[in-house]
N, C-alpha and C positions, 0 to 999 in steps of 0.2 A: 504493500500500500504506500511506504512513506516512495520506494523508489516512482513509482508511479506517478505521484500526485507532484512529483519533482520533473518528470518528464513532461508530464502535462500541463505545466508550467511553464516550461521552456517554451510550449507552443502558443498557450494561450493568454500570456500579458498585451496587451494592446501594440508597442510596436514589432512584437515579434508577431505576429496576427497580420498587421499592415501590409508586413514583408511578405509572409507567406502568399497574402490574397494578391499583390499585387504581380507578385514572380508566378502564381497561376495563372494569371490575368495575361502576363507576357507568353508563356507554354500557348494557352488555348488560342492569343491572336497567331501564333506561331503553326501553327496546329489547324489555322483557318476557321476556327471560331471567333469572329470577331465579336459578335453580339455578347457573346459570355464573358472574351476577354475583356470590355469593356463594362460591364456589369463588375465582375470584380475585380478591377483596378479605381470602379469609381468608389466600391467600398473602403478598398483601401485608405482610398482619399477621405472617405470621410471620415472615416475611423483616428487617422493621423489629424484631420482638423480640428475636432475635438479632444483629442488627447492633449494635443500641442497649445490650443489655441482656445480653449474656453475655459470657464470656471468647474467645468462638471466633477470632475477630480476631487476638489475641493468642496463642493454639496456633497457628494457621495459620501468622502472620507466625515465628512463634518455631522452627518447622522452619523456614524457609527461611535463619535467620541460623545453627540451628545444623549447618547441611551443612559449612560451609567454616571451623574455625575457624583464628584468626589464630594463625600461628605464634608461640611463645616468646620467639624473636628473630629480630634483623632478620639475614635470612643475608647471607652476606659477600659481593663484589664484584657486588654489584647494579648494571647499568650504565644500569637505565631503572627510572621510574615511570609507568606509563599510571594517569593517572586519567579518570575517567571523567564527562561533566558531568554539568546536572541539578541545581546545588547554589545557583546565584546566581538571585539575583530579576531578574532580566534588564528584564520590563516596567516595574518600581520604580526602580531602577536609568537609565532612559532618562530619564524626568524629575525623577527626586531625586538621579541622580550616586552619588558614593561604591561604598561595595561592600555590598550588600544580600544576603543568605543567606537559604533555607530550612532545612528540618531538614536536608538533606543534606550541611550545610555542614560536619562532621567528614571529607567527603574531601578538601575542600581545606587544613582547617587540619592534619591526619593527613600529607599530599603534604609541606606546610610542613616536620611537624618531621621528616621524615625526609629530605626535602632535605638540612635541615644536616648531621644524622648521616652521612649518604651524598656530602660534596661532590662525587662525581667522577659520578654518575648522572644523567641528561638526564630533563627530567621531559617528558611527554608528555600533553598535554591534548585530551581526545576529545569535542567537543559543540560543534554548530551552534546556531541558532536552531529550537528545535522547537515554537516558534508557530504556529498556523495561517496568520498573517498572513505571519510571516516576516519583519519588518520590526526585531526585537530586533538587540540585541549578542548572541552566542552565549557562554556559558563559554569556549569558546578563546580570544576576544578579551578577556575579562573576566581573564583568567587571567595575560595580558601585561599589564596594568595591576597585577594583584594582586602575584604575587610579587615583582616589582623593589620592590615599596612594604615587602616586608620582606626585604630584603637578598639576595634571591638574584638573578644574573645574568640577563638577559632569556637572552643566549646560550646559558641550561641547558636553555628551551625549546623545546618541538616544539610547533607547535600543526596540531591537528586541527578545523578549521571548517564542514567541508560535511554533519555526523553528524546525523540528528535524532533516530533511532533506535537500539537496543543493538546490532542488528544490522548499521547504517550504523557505528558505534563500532568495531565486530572490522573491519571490509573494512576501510575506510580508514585505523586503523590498522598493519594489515597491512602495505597497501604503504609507509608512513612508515616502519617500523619497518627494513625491508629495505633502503629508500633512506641510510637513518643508519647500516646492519651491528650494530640493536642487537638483544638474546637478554639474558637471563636477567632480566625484566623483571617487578618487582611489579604487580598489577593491582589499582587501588585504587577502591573503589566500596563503598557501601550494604550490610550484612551480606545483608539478604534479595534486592539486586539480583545478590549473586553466583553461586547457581546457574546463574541465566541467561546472565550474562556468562560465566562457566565457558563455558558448554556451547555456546555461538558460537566462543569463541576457538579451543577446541579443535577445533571443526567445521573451522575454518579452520586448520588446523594451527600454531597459536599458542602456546609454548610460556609460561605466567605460573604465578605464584606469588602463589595468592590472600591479600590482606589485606583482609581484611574492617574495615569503621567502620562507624560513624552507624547504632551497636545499640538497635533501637527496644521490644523487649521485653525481662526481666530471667533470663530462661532459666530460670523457675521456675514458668510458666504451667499452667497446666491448666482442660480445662475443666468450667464452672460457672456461674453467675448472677454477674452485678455491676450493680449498681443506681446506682453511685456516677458513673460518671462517662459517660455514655454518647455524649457528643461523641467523647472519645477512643477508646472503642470502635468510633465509625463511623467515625474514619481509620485505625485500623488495619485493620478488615475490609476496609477499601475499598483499602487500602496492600495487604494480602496476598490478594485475588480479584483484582487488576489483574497481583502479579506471577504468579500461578498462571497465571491464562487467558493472561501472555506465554509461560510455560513450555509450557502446553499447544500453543499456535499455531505457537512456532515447532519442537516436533517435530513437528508435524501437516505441517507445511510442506516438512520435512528442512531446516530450517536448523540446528537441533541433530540428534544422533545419539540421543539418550536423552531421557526426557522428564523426569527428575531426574539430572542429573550426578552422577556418583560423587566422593567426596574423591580416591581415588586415580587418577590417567589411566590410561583402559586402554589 
């Protein structure tokens, strides 16, 4: 499954999509179908003007961060932190050393400051190596390096290393969780990867309290044309049709119950 949904991927983010339809598009005029060939090279086109060139990216990703908002405050006797990996540059990291981040890197540093606040809470770190190759340090490992280098005890950790997937993330922390007797646990991850993670945990009868970070739109989006920046346009499009088509898969699947989690548990 994880090789799969990795393959399936490669084909199906938006400019790899563009590419495909429009290199069919060249075959079939090739080929002396011209009417097909142009049908999809126009897809193409569209497909890359939206990506590139509108705000869609940005609505999409921006419902998914504003399902789960972060609580007010931090509620009281919290006895765990599941974070969630995904956030260390893992391959950089093997021959540059140090601690190396992506955008996702506000779960780890968010896990940080609420560490402190929370002395008495076990933090819990969820991600293997989800390389194809598989031959990285995973965030769980990375994670033992990390917080002792800013003062919290290695002994606060749990590490979770066999995860590659959101779905491997809920199971195996599951059983962790039970092995330690811990419950009333913050779930810390990506504003837009929380639906998702919602809607496994709870599948799994997992009782968390979402806190959502690493807020990648400004919740004031709408859509429209934007001209200005269309790099960032295609990693968000591409950031919010990766997490949709996970939301969709895994209700298709029954790995969740619903295929938008609700804020309140039912």
């Amino acid at each position: 499954m994880f090789l799969i949904s990795k393959i399936f991927w490669l084909l199906a983010q938006p400019l790899s999509l563009a590419f495909a339809l429009v290199l069919s598009g060249c075959i079939s005029t090739a080929a002396g179908f011209q009417r097909l060939g142009l049908v999809l090279s126009g897809l193409s086109t569209v497909i890359l003007c939206v990506t590139l060139f509108t705000t869609t990216g940005s609505v999409l990703l921006q419902r998914l961060e504003d399902r789960f908002p972060r609580p007010p405050a931090l509620p009281a006797d919290i006895s765990c932190l599941i974070v969630l990996g995904g956030a260390f540059e893992n391959e950089v990291m093997a021959t540059r050393g140090g601690f190396e981040f992506n955008q996702a890197a506000d779960r780890f540093v968010e896990a940080l400051r609420i560490a402190r606040l929370a002395p008495g809470a076990r933090i819990l770190v969820s991600g293997g190596d989800g390389s194809l190759s598989g031959s990285f340090e995973g965030d769980a490992d990375a994670a033992a390096r990390f917080f002792p280098a800013f003062g919290i005890p290695l002994d606060r950790l749990i590490r979770e290393d066999g995860s590659r997937t959101t779905f491997e993330n809920a199971a195996n922390t599951k059983t962790l969780l039970a092995q330690n007797g811990l419950s009333n646990c913050l779930l810390i991850t990506s504003a837009f990867h929380m639906p998702r993670a919602v809607g496994l945990f709870r599948n799994l009868d997992i009782a968390v309290i979402p806190w959502a970070t690493d807020y990648r739109t400004t919740g004031k989006a709408s859509f429209g044309l934007d001209l200005t920046q269309p790099a960032l346009n295609a990693q968000l499009t591409t950031t919010a049709v990766r997490e949709w088509i996970g939301l969709l898969a895994y209700a298709l699947t029954g790995r969740t119950s619903t295929l938008f989690p609700s804020v309140e548990r039912p």
